[in-house]
TIMIKOL-242180 format. One line per 4 residues: their letters; for each residue x, y, z of C-alpha. Coordinates in Angstrom, 1 decimal. Layout:
BEGIN
A) X/Y/Z ~ ...
REM end
This chain:
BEGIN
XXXX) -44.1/-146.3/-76.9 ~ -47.0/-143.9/-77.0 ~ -48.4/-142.6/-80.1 ~ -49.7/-139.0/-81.2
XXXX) -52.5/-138.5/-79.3 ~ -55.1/-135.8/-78.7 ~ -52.8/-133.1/-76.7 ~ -50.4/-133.2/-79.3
XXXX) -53.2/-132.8/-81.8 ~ -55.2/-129.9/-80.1 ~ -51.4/-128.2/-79.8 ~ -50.6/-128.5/-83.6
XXXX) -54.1/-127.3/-84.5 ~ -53.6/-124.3/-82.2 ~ -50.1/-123.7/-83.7 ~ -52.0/-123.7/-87.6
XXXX) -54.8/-121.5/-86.7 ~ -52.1/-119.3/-85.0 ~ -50.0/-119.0/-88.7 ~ -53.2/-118.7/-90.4
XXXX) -54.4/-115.4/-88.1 ~ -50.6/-114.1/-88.6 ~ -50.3/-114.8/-91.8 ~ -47.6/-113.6/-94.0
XXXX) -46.7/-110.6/-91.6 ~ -44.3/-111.6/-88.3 ~ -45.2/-110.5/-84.8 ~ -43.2/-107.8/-83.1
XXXX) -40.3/-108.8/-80.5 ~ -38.1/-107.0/-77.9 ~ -34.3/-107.6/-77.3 ~ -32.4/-105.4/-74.3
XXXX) -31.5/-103.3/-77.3 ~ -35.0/-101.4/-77.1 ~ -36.1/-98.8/-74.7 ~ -39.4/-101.2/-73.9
XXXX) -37.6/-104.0/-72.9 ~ -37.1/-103.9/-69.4 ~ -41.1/-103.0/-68.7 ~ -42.0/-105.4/-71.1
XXXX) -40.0/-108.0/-68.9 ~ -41.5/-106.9/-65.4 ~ -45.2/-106.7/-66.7 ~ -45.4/-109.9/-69.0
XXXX) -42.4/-112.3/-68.3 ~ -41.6/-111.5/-64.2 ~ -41.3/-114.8/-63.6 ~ -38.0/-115.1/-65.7
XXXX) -34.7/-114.4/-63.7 ~ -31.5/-113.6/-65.7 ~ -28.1/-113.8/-63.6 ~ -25.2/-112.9/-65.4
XXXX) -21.9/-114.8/-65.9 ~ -20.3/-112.3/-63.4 ~ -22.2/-112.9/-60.7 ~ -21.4/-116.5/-60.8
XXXX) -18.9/-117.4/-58.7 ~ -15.7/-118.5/-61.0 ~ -15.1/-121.5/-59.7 ~ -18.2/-122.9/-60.7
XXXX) -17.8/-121.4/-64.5 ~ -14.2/-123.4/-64.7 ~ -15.0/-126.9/-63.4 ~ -18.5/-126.8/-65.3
XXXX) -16.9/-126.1/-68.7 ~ -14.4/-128.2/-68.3 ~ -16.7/-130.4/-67.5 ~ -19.2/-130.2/-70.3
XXXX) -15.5/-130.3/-72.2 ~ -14.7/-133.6/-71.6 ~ -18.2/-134.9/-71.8 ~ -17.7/-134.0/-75.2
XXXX) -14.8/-134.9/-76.0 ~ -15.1/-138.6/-74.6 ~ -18.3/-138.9/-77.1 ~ -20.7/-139.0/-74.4
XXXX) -23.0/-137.1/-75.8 ~ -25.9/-138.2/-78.6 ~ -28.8/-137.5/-80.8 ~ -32.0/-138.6/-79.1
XXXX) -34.3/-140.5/-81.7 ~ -38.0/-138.9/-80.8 ~ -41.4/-139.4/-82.0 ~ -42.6/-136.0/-83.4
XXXX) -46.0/-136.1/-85.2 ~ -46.2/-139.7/-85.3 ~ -42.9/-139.8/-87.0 ~ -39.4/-140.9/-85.1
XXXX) -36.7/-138.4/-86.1 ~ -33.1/-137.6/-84.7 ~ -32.6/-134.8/-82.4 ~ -30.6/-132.6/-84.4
XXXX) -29.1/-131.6/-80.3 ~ -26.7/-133.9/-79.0 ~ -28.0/-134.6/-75.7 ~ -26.9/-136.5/-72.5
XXXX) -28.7/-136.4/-69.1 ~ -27.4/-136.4/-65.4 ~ -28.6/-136.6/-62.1 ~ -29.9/-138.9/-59.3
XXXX) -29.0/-142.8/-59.3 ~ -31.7/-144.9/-60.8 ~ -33.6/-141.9/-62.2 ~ -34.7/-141.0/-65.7
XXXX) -36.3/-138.8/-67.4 ~ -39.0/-139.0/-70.7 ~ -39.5/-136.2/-73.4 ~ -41.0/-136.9/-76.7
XXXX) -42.1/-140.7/-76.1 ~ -38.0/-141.3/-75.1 ~ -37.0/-142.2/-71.7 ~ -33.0/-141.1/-71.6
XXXX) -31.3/-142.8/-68.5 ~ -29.2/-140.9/-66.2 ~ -25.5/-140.9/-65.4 ~ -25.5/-141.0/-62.1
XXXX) -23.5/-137.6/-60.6 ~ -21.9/-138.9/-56.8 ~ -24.5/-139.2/-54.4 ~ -23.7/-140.4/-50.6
XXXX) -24.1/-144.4/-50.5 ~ -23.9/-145.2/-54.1 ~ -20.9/-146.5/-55.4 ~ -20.3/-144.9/-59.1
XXXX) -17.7/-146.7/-61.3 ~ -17.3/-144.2/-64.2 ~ -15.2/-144.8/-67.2 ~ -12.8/-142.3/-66.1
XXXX) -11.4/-140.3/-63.5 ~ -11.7/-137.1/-65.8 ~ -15.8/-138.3/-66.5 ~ -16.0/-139.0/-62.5
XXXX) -14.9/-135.3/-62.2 ~ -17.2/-134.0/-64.6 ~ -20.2/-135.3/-63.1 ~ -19.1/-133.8/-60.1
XXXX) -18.5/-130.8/-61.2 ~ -22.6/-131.0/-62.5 ~ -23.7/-131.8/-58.9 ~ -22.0/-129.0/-57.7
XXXX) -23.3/-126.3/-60.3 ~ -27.2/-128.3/-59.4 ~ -26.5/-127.2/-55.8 ~ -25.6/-124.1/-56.9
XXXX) -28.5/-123.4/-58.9 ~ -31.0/-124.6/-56.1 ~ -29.7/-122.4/-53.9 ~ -30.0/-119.3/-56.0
XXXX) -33.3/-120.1/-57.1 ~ -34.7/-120.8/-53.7 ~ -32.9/-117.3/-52.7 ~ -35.1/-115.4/-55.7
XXXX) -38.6/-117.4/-55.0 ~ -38.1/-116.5/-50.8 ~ -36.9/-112.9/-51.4 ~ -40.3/-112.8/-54.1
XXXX) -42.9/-114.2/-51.4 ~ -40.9/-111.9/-48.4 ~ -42.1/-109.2/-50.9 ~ -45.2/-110.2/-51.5
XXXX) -46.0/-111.1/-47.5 ~ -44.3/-107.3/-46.6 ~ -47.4/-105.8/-49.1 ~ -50.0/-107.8/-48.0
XXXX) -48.9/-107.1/-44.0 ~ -48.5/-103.5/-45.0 ~ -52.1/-103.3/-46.7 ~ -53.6/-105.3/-43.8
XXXX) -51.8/-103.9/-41.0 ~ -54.7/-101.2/-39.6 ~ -57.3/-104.2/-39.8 ~ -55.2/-106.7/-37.2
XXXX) -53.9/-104.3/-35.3 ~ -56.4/-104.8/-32.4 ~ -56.4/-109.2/-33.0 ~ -52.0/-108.8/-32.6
XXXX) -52.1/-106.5/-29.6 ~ -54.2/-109.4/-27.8 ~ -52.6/-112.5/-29.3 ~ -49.3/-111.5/-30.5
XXXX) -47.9/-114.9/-29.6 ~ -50.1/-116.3/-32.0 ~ -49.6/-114.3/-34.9 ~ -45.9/-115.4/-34.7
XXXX) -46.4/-119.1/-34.4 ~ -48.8/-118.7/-37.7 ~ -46.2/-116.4/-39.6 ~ -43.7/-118.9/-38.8
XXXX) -45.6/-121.9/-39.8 ~ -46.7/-120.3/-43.1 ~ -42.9/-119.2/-43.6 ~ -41.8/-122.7/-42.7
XXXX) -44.6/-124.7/-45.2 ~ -43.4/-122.1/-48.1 ~ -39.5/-123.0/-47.9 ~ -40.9/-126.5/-47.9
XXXX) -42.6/-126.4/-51.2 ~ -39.9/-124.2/-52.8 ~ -37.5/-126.6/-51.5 ~ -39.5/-129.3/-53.7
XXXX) -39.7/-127.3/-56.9 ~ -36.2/-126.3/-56.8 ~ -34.7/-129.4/-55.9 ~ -33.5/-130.5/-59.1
XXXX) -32.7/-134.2/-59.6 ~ -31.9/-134.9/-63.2 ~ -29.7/-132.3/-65.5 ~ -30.1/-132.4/-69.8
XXXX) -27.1/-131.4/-71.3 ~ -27.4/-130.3/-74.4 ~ -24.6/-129.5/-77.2 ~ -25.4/-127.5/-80.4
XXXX) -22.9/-126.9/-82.9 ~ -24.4/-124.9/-85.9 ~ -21.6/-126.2/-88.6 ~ -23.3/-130.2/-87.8
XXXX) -26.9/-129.1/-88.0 ~ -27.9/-129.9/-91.7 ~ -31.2/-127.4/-91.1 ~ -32.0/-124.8/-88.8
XXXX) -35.5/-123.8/-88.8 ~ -36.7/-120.0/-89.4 ~ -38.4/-118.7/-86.2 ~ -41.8/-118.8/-87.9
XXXX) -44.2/-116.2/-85.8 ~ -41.7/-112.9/-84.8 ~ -39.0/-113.5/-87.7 ~ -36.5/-114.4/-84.8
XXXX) -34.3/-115.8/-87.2 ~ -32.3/-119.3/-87.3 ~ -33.9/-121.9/-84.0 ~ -31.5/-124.8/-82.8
XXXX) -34.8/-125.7/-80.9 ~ -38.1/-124.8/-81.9 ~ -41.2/-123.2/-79.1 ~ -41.9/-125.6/-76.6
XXXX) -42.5/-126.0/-73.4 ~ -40.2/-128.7/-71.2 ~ -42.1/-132.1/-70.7 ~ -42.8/-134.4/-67.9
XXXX) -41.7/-131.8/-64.8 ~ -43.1/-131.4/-61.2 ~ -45.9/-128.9/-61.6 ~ -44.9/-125.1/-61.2
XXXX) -41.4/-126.1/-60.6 ~ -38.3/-124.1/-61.6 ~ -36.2/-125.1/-64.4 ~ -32.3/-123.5/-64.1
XXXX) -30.2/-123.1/-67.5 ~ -26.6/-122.5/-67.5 ~ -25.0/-121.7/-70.8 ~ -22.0/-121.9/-72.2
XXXX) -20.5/-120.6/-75.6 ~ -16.9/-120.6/-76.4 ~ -14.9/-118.8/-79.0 ~ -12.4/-121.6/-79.1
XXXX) -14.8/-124.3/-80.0 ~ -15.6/-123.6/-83.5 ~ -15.4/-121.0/-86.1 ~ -15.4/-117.3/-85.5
XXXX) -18.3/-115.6/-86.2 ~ -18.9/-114.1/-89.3 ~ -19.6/-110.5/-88.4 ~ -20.7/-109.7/-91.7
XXXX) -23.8/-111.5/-90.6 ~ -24.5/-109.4/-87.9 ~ -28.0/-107.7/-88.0 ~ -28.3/-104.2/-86.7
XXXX) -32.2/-104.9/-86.0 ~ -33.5/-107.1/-84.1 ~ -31.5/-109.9/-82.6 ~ -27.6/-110.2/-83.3
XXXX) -27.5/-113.9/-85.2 ~ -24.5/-114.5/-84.4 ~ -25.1/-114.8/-80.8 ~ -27.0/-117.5/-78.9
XXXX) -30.4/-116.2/-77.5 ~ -33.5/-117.7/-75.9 ~ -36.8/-116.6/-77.2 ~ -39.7/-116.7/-75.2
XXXX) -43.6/-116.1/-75.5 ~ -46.4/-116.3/-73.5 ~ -48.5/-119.5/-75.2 ~ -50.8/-118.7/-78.3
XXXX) -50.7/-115.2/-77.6 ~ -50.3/-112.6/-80.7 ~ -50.9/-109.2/-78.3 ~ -47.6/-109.7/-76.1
XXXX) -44.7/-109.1/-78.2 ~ -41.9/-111.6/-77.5 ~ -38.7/-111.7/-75.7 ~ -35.4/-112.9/-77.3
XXXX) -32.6/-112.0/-74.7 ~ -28.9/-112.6/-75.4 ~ -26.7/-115.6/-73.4 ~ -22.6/-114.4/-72.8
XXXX) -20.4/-117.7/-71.8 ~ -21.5/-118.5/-68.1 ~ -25.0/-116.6/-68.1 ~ -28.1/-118.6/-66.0
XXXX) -31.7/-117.9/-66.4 ~ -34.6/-119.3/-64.2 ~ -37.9/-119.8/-65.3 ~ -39.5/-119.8/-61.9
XXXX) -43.1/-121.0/-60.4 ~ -45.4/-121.5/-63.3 ~ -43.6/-120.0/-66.0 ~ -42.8/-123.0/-68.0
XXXX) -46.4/-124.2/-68.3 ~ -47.7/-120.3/-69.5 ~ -44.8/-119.4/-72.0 ~ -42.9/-121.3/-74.4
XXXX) -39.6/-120.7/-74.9 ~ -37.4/-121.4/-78.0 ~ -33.1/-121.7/-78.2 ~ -31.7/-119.1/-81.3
XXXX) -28.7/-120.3/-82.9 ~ -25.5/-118.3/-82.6 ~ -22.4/-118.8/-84.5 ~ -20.8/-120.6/-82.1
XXXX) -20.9/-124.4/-80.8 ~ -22.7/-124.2/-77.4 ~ -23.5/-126.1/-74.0 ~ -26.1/-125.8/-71.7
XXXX) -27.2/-127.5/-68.6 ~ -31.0/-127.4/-68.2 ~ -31.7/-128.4/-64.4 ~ -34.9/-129.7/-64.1
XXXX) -37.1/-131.2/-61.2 ~ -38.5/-134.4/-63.6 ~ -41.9/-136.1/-62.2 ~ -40.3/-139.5/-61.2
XXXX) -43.6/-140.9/-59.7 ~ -42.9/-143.5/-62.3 ~ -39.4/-143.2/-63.4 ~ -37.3/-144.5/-61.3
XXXX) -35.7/-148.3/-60.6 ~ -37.4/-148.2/-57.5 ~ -40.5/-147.5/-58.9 ~ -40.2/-150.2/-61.5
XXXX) -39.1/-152.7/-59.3 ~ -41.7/-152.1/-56.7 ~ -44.1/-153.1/-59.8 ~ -42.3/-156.4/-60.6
XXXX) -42.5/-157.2/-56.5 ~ -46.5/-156.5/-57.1 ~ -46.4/-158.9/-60.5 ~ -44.0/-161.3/-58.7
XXXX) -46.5/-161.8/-55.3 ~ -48.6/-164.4/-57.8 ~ -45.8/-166.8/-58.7 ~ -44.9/-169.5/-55.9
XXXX) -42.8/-172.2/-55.9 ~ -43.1/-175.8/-54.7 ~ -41.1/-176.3/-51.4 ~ -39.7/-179.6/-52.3
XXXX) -39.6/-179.6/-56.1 ~ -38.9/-175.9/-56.8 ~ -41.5/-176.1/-59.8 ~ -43.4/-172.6/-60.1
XXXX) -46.9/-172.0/-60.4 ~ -49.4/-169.3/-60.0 ~ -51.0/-168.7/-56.8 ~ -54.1/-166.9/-58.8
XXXX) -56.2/-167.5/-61.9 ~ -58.2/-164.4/-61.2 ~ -58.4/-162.4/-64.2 ~ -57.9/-159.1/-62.9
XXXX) -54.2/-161.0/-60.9 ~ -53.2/-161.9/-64.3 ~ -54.2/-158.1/-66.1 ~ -51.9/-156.8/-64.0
XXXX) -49.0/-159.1/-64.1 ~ -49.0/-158.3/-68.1 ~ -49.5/-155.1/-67.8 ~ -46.6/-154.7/-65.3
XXXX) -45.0/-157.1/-68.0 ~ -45.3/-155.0/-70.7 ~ -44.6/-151.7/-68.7 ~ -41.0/-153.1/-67.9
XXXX) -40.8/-154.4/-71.5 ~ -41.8/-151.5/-73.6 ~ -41.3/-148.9/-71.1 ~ -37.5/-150.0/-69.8
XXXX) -36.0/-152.7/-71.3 ~ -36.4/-152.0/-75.6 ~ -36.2/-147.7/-74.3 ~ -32.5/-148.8/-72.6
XXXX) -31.1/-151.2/-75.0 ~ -32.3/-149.1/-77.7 ~ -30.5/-145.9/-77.0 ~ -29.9/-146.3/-73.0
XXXX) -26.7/-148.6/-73.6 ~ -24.7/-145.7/-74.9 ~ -24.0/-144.4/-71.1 ~ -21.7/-147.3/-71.0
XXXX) -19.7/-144.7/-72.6 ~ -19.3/-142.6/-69.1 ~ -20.4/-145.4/-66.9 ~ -21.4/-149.0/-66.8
XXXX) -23.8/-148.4/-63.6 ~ -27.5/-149.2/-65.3 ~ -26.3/-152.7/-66.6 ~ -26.9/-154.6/-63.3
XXXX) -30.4/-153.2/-62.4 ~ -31.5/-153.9/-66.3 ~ -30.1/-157.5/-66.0 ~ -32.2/-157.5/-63.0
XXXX) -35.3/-156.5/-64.5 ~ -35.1/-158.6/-67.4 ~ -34.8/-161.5/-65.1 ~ -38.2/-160.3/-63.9
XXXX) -39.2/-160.1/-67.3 ~ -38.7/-163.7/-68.0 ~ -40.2/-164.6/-64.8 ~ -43.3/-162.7/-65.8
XXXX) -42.9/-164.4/-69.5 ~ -43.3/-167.5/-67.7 ~ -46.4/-166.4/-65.8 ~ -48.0/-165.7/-69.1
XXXX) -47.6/-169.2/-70.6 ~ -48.7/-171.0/-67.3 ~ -52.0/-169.4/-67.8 ~ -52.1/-170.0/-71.4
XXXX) -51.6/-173.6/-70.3 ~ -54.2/-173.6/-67.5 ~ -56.8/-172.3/-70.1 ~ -55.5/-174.8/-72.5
XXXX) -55.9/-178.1/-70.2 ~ -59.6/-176.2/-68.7 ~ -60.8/-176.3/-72.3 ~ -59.3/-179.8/-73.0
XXXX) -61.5/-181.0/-70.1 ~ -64.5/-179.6/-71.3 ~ -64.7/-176.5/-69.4 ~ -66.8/-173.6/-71.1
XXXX) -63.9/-170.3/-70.2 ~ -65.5/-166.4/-71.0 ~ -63.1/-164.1/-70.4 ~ -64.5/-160.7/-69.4
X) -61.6/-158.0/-70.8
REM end
C-alpha cells in the first residue's frame, strides 16, 4: 500500500499555514438564508448545480430509498480502514460502492470492490432478490443522473457558443455568405466532439454509498476555518476521478430512521445543525467566503467540469441518519480485472512448458523479463489480492461475484511465485558453476 508521500505533505502544510493566517478568528460563510447568497453562488461557485427533490421524478426517490434501505438493513454496508497521515484509521462513514462489473475504485490507499449493479451479458447472482433489486434501482438513478448532468453541461456550452456567435457575428458575416455549407459541417462537428467528451465525464461507472448516523459517530469534528459547526466528513476533494469530470450526489435523510431532532439545537445564525448540509470552498482561499447549502430528503447536486479539483467540499452533520449516493466517473486505467489480468498475460508470456513432460521453465533470464514479472507479481499481490481479502470479502454479503476472478488471479500469483524461485535457482546453479553474476537494478 502506498505511504504518505509529498502531495499529502505539501497539502497538510498548506492546511497549517492556512490556520496559522486565520488564527483564532473563523472565516465568513453564506447559507440561502442571506441576501448574498445567490450572487455569491453565480460569481464564485457556478459550476455547482442544485436540483431539488421535486424536480426528481418520484419514482426514482421510492426505489432508491428503498433501496439504500435494504442495503442497510442486510449489513452491507462498512467502515473503510484508510491510511490518513501515515496512520490507518476507521472511516467513521459506513460505506459500500456499486457500479460496473470487474471495476473498483481507490481512495485513501484503499481499493473498495464493486457490487456489480445488472449490466447486459453479466450474470449477477446476488444474495437476494430484495439486494438484486436494490442494485437496480442504483443503475437506474446513475442513468438518471447522467442524463441530467449532460442536459446542464450542453444547455451551459449552447450558452456559451450563442455569446461567442453573437459577439462574432459582424466579423463572419462575409466568410458564411460564401461558405455557408461549411460553417455547418464545422458547427456540427464541434457540437458532435463536445457531447462526446461530456458523454465521458458524465458517464459514471462506479457509485459510493455512504451512511452516516450521528448517534454511532463517537466524534464529529468542528468545522475548523468558517465555524461551520459539527463535519461527518472533513474538506476534501474526491480522489482518483477522470479529470474535469462530474460527480452527482443524491441525498437522502429520513425522519423515521433515527431520533427526532432536537430543535432546541437549532441555531438562528448561520447554518441550521440539525439539518444535513454540504460545505464548500474554493481551495486555500481566505477572500471567498464559503457556501454551506441545506440537503431536503431526495435533493441532487452536481459538481460539474472542474469543480472538484478547484473547491473542496465538506458533508455537515444533521440530526438525522443519512444516505447518499456519490456517482463518480473513477479513473479505471488501472482498476479493473481486465486490466489486472491483461498484466498477468504480460508476466505469464515468460513461463513455458515442456511439451512432453509438462515441466515449466522460463523462456527469459533477461533482467529487465524478470523486473517486470515481479513487479506485475507484487502489483496483483499488494494491490488485489491482501486489498480484497482484507476488506473486499465483505461483498459476499450482497453478492459472491469477485470470488472467481480472485481465485483466478491468485492462481496467477502462484504461477508468478514459481517464476520467482526458478530464477533464484538458475542464479544459484550459475554461481555453483563458477559463474561471476552482477546484477544491474
Amino acid at each position: 500500500m502506498k505511504r504518505f508521500g509529498k502531495c499529502d505533505r505539501a497539502k497538510e502544510s498548506k492546511k497549517q499555514k492556512l490556520l496559522k493566517e486565520i488564527e483564532d478568528r473563523k472565516l465568513p460563510y453564506l447559507t440561502p438564508k442571506d441576501v448574498q447568497f445567490e450572487q455569491l453562488s453565480k460569481a464564485k461557485y457556478a459550476k455547482l448545480y442544485i436540483r431539488r427533490a421535486s424536480c426528481v421524478p418520484q419514482e426514482i426517490h421510492q426505489k432508491v430509498q428503498q433501496g439504500l434501505t435494504t442495503l442497510q438493513d442486510c449489513r452491507c454496508f462498512a467502515q473503510d480502514l484508510v491510511q490518513i497521515k501515515e496512520k490507518d484509521v476507521l472511516t467513521p462513514v459506513y460505506r459500500l460502492l456499486v457500479g460496473d462489473p470487474g471495476s473498483t475504485y481507490c481512495y485513501l490507499n484503499t481499493r473498495l470492490f464493486t457490487i456489480p449493479w445488472p449490466s447486459r451479458g453479466v450474470e449477477v447472482k446476488y444474495s437476494s432478490d430484495e439486494i438484486g433489486e436494490a442494485c437496480k434501482a442504483i443503475k437506474d438513478l446513475n442513468e438518471y443522473l447522467h442524463v441530467e448532468a449532460m442536459k446542464v453541461l450542453l444547455d451551459d456550452c449552447s450558452a456559451d457558443v450563442e455569446e461567442i456567435g453573437f459577439v462574432a457575428k459582424a466579423a463572419t458575416s462575409t466568410l458564411i455568405k460564401d461558405s455557408g455549407s461549411m460553417k455547418d459541417g464545422t458547427y456540427q462537428s464541434k457540437q458532435s466532439s463536445t457531447s462526446a467528451v461530456l458523454k465521458d465525464r458524465t458517464s459514471f461507472n462506479v457509485t459510493l454509498l455512504n451512511y452516516m448516523d450521528p448517534s454511532r459517530m463517537k466524534y464529529l469534528k468542528e468545522e475548523p476555518y468558517f465555524g461551520m459547526g459539527k463535519m461527518a466528513v472533513s474538506w476534501h476533494h474526491d480522489e482518483n476521478l477522470v479529470e474535469r469530470s462530474t460527480v452527482a450526489v443524491y441525498n437522502y435523510s429520513c425522519d423515521d430512521l433515527g431520533p427526532a431532532a432536537d430543535e432546541s439545537n437549532t441555531s438562528t445564525k448561520g447554518r441550521d445543525p440539525a439539518v444535513w448540509h454540504v460545505g464548500l470552498k474554493i481551495a486555500w482561499d481566505i477572500a471567498t467566503p464559503g457556501l454551506a447549502f441545506p440537503l431536503d430528503p431526495g435533493d441532487c447536486y452536481f459538481m460539474l467540469d472542474d469543480l472538484n479539483m478547484t473547491h473542496q467540499h465538506c458533508v455537515l452533520s444533521g440530526m438525522q441518519p443519512r444516505f447518499s449516493s456519490t456517482h463518480r466517473v473513477a479513473e479505471c486505467s488501472s482498476g479493473t480485472l481486465d486490466y489486472i489480468f491483461q498484466r498477468c498475460d504480460v508476466a505469464m508470456k515468460n513461463l513455458q512448458k515442456d511439451p512432453m513432460l509438462g515441466i515449466p521453465s522460463l523462456i527469459s533470464l533477461e533482467l529487465d523479463s524478470v523486473k517486470q514479472t515481479e513487479e506485475i507479481h507484487n502489483e496483483v499481490e499488494f494491490e488485489w489480492l491482501r486489498q480484497f481479502w482484507f476488506q473486499g470479502k465483505r461483498s459476499a454479503k450482497a453478492s459472491d461475484w469477485w470470488f472467481e476472478p480472485m481465485a483466478l488471479l491468485e492462481k496467477s500469483w502462484r504461477e508468478m511465485e514459481q517464476m520467482v524461485r526458478f530464477h533464484i535457482m538458475m542464479l544459484i546453479m550459475l554461481a555453483e558453476k563458477g559463474y561471476c553474476i552482477i546484477l544491474r537494478l
